[in-house]
N, CA, C and O atoms as CSV, one atom per row, in Angstrom:
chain,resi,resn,atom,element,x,y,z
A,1,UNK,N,N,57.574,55.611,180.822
A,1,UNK,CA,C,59.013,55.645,180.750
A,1,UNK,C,C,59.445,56.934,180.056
A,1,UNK,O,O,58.850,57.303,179.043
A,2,UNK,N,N,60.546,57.689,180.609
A,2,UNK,CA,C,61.051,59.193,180.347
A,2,UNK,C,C,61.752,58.225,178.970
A,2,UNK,O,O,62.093,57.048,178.855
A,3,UNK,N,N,61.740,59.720,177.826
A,3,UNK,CA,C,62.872,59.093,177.064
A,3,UNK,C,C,64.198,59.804,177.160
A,3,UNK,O,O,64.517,60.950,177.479
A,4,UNK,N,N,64.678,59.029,176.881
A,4,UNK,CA,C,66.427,59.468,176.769
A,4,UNK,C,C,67.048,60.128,175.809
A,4,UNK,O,O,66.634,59.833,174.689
A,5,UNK,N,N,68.115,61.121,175.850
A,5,UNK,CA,C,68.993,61.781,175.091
A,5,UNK,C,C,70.170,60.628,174.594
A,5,UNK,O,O,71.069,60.101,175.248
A,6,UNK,N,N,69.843,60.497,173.410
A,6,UNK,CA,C,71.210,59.306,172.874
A,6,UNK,C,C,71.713,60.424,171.570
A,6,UNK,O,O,71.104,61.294,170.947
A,7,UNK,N,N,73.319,59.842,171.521
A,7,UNK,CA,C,74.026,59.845,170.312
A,7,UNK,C,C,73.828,59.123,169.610
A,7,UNK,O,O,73.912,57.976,170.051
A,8,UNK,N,N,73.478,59.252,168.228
A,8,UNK,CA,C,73.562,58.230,167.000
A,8,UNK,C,C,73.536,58.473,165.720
A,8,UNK,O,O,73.460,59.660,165.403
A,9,UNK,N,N,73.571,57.798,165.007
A,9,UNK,CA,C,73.904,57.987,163.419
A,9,UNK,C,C,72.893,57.720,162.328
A,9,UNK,O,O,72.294,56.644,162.350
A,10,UNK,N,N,72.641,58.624,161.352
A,10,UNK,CA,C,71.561,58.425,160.581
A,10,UNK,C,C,71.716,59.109,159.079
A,10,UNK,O,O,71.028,59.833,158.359
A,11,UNK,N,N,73.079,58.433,159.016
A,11,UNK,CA,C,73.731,58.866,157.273
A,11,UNK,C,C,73.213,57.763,156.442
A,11,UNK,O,O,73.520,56.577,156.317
A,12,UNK,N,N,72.377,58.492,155.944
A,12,UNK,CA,C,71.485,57.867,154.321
A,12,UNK,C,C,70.181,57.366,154.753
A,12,UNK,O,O,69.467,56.677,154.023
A,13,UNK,N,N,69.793,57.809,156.263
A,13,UNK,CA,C,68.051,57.122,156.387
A,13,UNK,C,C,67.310,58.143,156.045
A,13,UNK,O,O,66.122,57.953,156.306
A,14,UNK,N,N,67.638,59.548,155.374
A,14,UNK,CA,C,66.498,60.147,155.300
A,14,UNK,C,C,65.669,61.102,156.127
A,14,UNK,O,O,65.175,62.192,155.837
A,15,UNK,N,N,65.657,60.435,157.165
A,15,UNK,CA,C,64.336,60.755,157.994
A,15,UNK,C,C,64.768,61.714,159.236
A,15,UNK,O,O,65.907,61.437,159.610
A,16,UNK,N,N,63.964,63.114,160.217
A,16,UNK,CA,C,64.092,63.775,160.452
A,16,UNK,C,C,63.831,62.861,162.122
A,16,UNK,O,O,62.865,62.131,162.344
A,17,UNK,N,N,64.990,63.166,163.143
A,17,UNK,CA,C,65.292,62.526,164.932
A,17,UNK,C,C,64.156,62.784,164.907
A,17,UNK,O,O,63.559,63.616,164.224
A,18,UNK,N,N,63.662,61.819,165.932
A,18,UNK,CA,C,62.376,61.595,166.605
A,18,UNK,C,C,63.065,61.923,168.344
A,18,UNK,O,O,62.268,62.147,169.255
A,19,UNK,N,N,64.347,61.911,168.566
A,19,UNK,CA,C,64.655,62.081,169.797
A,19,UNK,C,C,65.090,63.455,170.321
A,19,UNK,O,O,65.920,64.330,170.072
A,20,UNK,N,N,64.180,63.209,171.101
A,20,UNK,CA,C,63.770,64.714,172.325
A,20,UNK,C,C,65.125,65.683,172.376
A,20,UNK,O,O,66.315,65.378,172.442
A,21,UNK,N,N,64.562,66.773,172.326
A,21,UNK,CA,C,65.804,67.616,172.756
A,21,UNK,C,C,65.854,68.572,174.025
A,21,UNK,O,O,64.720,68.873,174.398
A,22,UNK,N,N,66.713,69.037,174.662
A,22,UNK,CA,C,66.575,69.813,175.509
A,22,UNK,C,C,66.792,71.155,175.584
A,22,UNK,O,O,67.865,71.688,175.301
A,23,UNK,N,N,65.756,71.754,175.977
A,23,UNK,CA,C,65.899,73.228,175.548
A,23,UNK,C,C,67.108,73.877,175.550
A,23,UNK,O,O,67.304,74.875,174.856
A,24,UNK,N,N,67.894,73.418,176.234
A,24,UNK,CA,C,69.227,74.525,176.878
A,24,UNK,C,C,69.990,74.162,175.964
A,24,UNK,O,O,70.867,74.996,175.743
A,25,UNK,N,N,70.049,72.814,175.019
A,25,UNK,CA,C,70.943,72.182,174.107
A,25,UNK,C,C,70.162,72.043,172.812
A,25,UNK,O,O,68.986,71.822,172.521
A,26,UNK,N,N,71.687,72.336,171.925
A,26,UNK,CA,C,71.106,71.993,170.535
A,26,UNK,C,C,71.415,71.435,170.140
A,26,UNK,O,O,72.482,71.037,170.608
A,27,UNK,N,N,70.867,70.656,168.719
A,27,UNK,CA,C,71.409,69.450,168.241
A,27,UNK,C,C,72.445,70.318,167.182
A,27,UNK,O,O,72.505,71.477,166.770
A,28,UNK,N,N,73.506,68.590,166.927
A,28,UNK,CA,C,74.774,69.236,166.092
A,28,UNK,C,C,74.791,67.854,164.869
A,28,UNK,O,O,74.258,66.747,164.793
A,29,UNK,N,N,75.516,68.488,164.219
A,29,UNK,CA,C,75.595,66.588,162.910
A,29,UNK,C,C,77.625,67.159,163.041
A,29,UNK,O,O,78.085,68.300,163.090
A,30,UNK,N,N,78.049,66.377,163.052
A,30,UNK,CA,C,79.217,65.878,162.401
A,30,UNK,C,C,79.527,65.176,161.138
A,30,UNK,O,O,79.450,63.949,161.076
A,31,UNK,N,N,79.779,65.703,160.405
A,31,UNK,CA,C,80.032,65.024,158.814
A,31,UNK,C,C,81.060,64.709,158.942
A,31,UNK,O,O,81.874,65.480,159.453
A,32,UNK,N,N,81.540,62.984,158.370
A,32,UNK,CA,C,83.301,62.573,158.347
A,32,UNK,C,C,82.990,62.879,156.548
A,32,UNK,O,O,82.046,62.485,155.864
A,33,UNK,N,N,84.121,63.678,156.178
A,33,UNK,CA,C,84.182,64.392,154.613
A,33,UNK,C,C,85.541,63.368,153.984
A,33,UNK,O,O,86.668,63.307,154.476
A,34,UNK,N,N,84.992,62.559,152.667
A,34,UNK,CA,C,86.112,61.960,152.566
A,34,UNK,C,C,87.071,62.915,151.223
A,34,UNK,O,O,86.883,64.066,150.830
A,35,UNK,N,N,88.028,61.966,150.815
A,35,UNK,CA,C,89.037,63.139,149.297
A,35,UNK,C,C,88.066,63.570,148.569
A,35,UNK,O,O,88.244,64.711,148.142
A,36,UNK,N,N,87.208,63.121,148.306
A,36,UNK,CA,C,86.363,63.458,146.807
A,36,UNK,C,C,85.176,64.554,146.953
A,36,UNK,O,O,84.472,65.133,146.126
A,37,UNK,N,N,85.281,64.591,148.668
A,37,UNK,CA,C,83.942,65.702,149.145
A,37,UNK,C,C,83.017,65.137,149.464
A,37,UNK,O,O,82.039,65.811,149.789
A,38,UNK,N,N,82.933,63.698,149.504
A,38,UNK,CA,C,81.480,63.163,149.967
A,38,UNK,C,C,81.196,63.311,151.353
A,38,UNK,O,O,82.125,63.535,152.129
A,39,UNK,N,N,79.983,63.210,151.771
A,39,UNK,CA,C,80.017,62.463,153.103
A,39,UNK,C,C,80.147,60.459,153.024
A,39,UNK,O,O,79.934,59.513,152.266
A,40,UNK,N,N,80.853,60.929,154.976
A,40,UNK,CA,C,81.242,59.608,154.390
A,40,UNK,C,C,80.182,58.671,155.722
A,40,UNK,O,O,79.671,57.555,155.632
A,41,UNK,N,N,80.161,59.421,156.596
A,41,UNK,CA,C,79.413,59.482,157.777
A,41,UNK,C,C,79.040,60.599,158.339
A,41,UNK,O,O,79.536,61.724,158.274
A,42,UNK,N,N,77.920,60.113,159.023
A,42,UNK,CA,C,77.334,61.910,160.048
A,42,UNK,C,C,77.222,60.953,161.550
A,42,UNK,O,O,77.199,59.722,161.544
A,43,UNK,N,N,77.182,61.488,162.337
A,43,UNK,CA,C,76.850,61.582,163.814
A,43,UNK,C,C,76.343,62.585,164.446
A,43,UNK,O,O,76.852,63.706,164.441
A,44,UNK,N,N,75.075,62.212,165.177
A,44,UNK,CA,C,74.013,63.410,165.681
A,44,UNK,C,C,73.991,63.000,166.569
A,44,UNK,O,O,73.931,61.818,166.908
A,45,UNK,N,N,74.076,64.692,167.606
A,45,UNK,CA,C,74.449,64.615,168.992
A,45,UNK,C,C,74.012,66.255,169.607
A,45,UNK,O,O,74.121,67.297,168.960
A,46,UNK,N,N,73.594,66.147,170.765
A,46,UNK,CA,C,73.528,67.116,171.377
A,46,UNK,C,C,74.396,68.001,172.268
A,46,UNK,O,O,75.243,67.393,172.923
A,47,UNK,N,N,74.354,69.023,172.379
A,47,UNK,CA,C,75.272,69.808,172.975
A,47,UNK,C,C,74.875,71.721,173.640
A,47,UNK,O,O,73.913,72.364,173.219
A,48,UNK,N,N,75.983,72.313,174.806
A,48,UNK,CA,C,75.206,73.363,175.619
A,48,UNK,C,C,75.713,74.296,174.292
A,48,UNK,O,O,74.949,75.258,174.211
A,49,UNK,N,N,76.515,74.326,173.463
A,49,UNK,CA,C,77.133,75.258,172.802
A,49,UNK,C,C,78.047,74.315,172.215
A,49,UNK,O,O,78.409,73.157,172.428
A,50,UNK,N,N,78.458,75.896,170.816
A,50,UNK,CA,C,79.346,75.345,170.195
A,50,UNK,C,C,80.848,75.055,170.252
A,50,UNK,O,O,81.626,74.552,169.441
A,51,UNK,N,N,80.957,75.438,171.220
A,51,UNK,CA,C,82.637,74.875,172.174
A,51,UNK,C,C,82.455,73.703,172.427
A,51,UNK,O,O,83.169,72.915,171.807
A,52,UNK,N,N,81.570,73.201,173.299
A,52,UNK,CA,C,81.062,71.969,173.639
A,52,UNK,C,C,80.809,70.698,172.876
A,52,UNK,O,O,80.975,69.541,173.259
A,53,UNK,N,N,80.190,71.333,171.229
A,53,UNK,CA,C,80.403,70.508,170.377
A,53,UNK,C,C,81.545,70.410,169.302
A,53,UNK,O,O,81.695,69.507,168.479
A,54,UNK,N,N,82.096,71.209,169.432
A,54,UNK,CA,C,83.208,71.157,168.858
A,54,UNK,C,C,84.593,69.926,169.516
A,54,UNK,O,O,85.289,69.127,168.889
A,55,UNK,N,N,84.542,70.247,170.958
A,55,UNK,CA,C,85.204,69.222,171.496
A,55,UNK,C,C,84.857,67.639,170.908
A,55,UNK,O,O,85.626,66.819,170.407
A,56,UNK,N,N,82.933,67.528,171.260
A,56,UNK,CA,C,82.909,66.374,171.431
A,56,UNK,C,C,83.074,66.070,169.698
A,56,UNK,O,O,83.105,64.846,169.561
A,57,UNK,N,N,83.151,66.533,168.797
A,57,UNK,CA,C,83.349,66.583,166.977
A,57,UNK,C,C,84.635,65.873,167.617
A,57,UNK,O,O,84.735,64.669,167.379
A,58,UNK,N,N,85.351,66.301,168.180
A,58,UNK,CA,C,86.946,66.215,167.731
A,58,UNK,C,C,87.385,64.300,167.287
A,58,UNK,O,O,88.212,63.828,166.507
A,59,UNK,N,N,86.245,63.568,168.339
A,59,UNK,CA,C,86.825,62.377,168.459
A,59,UNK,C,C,86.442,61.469,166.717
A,59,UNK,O,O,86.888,60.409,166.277
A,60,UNK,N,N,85.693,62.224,166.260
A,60,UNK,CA,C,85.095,61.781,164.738
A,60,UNK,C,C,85.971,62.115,163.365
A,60,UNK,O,O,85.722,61.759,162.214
A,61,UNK,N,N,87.163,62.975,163.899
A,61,UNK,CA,C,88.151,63.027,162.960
A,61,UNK,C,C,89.203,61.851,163.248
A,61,UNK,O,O,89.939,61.648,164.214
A,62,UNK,N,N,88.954,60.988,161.773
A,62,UNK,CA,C,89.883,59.369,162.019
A,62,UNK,C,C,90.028,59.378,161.350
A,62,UNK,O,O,89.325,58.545,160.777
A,63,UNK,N,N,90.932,60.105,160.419
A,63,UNK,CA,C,91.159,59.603,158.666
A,63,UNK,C,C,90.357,60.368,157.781
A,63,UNK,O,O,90.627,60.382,156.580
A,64,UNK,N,N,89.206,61.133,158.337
A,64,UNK,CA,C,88.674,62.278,157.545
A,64,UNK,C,C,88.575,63.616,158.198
A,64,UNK,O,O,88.628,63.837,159.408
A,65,UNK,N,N,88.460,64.274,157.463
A,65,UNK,CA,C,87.933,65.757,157.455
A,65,UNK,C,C,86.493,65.633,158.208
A,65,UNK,O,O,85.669,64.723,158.116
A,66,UNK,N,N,86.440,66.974,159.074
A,66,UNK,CA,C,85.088,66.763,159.995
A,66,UNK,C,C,84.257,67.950,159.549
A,66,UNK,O,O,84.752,69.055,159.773
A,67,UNK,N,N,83.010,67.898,158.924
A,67,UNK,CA,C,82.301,69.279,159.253
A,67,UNK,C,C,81.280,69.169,160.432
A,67,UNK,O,O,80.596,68.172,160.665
A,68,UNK,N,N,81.274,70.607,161.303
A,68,UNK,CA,C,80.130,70.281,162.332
A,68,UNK,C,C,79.392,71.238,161.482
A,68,UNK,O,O,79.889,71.770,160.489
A,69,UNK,N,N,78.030,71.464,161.961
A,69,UNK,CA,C,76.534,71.717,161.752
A,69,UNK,C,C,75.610,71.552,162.953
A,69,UNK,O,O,75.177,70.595,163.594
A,70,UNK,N,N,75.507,72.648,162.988
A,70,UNK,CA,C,73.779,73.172,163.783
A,70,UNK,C,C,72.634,73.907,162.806
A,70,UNK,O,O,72.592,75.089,162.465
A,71,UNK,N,N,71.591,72.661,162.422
A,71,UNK,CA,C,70.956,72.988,160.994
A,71,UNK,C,C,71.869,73.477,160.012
A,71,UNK,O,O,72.892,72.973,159.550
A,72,UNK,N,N,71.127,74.873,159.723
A,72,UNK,CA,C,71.863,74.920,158.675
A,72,UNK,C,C,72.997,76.284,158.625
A,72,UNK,O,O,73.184,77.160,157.781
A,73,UNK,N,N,73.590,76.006,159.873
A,73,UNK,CA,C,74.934,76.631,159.887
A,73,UNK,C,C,76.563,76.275,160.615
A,73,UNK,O,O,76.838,76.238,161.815
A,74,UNK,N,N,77.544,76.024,159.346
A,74,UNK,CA,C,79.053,75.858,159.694
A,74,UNK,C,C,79.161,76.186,160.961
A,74,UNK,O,O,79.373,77.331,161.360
A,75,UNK,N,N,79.013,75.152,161.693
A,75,UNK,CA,C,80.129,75.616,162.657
A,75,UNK,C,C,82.183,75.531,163.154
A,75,UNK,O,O,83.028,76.194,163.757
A,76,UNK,N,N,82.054,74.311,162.423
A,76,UNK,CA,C,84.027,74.451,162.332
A,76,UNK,C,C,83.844,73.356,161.201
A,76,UNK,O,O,82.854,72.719,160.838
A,77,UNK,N,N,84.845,73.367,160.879
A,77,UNK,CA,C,85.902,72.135,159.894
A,77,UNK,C,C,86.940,71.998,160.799
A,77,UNK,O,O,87.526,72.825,161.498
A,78,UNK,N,N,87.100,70.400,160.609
A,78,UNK,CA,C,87.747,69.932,161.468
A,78,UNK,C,C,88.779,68.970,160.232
A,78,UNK,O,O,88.421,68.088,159.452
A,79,UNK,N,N,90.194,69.600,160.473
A,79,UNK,CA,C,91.151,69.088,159.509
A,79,UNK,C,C,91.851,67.525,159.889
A,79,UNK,O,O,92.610,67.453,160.855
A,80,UNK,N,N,91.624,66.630,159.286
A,80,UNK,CA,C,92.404,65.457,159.582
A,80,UNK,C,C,93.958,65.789,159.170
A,80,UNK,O,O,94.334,65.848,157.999
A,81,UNK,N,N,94.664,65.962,160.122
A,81,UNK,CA,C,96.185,65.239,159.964
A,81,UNK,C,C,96.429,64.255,159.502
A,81,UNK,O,O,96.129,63.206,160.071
A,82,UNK,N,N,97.193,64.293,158.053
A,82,UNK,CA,C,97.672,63.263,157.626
A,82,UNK,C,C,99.241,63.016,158.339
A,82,UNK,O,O,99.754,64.092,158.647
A,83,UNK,N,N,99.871,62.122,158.573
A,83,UNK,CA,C,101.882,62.140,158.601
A,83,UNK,C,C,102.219,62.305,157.131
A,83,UNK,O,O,101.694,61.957,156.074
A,84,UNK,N,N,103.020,62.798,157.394
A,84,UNK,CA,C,103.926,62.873,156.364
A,84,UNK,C,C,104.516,61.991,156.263
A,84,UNK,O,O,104.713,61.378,157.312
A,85,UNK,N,N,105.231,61.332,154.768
A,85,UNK,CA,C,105.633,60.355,154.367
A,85,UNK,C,C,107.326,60.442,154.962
A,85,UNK,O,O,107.887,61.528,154.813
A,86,UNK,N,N,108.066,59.366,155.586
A,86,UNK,CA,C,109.762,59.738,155.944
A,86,UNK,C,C,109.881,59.623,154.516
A,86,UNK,O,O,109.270,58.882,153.746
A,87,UNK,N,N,111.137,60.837,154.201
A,87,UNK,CA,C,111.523,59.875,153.329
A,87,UNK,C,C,113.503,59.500,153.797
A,87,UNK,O,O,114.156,60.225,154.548
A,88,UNK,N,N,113.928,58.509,153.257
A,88,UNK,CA,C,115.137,58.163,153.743
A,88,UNK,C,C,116.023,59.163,153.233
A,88,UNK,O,O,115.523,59.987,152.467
A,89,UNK,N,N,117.440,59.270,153.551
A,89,UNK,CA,C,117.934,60.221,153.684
A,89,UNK,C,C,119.645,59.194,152.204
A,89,UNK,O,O,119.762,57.968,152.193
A,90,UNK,N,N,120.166,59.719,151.687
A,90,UNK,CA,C,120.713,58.859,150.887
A,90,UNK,C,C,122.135,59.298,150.958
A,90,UNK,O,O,122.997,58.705,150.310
């Protein structure tokens, strides 16, 4: 059985993907960054470039700040929009 290219998550196991990569693609981490600077989650995923992963980053900004990463280099920050508070008018 071929193995497969999956997305998945591996914030706080430690341990270095066991899943295959493809030459033409590199792997990326997405960090969700919460107020205090932590991580709050990562998601590891492959991609042809960093346009490519930058898009697919985009859907991991939900309330946090996104950093992408290919090893060990920045590739964007990704800013969560907060709304602004209305305020009433008096």
């Amino acid at each position: 059985m071929r193995p497969r290219l999956e997305v998945g998550s591996e914030a706080g196991r430690g341990r270095r993907s066991e899943r295959p990569m493809r030459i033409d693609h590199l792997e990326y981490r997405a960090y969700s960054v919460d107020d205090d600077g932590h991580i709050a989650h990562s998601n590891v995923f492959v991609a042809a470039n960093d346009d490519a992963a930058f898009e697919h980053a985009r859907q991991f900004v939900n309330g946090h700040d996104v950093e992408l990463w290919s090893r060990d280099r920045l590739v964007a920050r990704l800013k969560n929009i907060r709304p602004s508070k209305l305020v009433g008018h008096e």
